[in-house]
N, C-alpha and C positions, 0 to 999 in steps of 0.2 A: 365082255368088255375087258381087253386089255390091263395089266397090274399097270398103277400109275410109276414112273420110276422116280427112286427119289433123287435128289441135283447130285450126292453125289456118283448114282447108276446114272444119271443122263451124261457127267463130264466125263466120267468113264467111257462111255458108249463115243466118246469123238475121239480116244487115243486109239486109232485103228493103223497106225502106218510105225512103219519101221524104220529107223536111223539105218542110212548106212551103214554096213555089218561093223566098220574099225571103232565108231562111233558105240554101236551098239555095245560092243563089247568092254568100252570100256566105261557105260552106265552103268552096265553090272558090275565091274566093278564096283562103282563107287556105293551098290547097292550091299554087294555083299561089306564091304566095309564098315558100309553104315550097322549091317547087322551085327560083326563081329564087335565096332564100338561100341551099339546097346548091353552088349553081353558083357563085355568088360567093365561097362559102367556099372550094371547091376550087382558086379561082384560088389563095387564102390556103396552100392544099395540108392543107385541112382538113375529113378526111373525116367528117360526122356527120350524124346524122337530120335533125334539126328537126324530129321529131316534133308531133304538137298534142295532147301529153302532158306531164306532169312531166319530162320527157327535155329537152322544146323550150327551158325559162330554163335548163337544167345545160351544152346543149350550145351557146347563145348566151354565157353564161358563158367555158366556154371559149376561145370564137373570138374573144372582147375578150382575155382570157387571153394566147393564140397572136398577137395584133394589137399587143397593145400592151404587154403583158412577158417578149414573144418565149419561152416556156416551150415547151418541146417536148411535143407531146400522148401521152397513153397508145396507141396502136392502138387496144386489145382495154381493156373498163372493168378498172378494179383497185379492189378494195374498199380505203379510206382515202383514195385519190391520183389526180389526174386525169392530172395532167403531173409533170416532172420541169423544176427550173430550168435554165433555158438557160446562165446567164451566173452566176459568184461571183465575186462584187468587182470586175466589170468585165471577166473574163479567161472565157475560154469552157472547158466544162470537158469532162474527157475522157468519165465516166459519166454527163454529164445532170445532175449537180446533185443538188438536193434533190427531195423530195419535196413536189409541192404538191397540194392540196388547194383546189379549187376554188369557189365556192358563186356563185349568182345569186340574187337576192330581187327585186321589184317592189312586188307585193301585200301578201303574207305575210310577214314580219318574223321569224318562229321559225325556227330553224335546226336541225338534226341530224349531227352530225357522227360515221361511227363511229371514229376515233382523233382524238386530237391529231400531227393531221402534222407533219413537217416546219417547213412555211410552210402559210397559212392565207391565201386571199386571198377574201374577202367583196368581190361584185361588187355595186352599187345600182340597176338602171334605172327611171325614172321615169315608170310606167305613164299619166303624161299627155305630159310633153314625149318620151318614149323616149329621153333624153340620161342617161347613166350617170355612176358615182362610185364610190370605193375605199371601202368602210364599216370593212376592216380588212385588213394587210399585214404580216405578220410570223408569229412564233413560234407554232406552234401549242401548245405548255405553257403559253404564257403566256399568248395569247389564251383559252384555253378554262382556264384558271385555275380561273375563278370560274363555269362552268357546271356545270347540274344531271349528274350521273349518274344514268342510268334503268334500271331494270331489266334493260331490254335491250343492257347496257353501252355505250350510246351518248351522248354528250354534247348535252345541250340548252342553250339559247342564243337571243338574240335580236340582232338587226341594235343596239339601242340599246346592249348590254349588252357586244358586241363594241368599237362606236364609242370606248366607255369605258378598254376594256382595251385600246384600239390607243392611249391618253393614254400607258400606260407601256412603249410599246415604246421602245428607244433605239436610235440611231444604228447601233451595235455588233451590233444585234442580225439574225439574219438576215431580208432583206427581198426582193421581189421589185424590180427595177430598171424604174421606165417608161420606157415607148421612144418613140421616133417610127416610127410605122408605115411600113412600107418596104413597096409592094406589090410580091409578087414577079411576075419578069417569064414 
């Protein structure tokens, strides 16, 4: 009797054909890229896929995150929250902080958040220059205010509609801190 295969040996088993070679070559690319990205992030002591899936902008997301407002990452995914904040009010805290909540956009503009977290950081990269920006940094009740609730009790939202609602965050309010990147040694 045949070894049963498991679903992921049986999807494996249906990629049998090959891109046209210019194609081809340049998956590889994007494959070695992705590797040499995991390796630079590890330097960062940031372990994630880079997949070249919806995973690939959530987990680039983070490593600006981990890079530049020092949050400490989740391990294992948590539904709501990526990381937890590194630092309150300047002072490093014993449990990790808040909860934050992660997000990258480039292309697509619409957002899904399933809770209003903690903190809320909306990352921007600019799928021509690839040079980023904070679209929003603060409260997640107050950020998502003013977004849709969907059926599937998750909040919708758009990069322009967040922009808006980052106008009435204050001072006071909780914020993630940027840093200067420290690479670790």
């Amino acid at each position: 009797m045949p070894k049963k295969l498991t679903n992921e040996e049986r999807l494996e088993a249906l990629a049998q054909f090959e891109l046209p070679p210019d194609l081809q070559t340049k998956l590889q690319g994007v494959r070695d890229a992705i590797t040499a990205l995991k390796g630079e992030a590890k330097v960062w002591r940031v372990e994630k896929e880079f997949s070249p899936d919806g995973r690939f902008l959530g987990d680039l997301g983070e490593l600006i995150a981990k890079i530049f407002f020092g949050v400490t990452l989740n391990i294992k995914q948590e539904k709501g929250h990526d990381a937890k904040e590194a630092e309150v009010d300047g002072e490093a805290t014993e449990h990790g902080g808040r909860k934050v909540e992660v997000k990258l956009r480039s292309r697509s503009k619409n957002i899904h958040f399933t809770e209003k977290t903690e903190i809320i950081l909306v990352i921007y990269v600019s799928p021509t220059t690839l040079k980023w920006g904070v679209v929003c940094n603060g409260p997640g009740g107050k950020l998502l205010a003013g977004s849709k609730l969907m059926e599937n009790g998750k909040y919708s939202t758009s990069c322009y509609k967040l922009m808006d609602a980052q106008l009435q965050v204050v001072q006071s309010d909780p914020q993630l801190k940027q840093i200067v990147p420290k690479k670790p040694i």
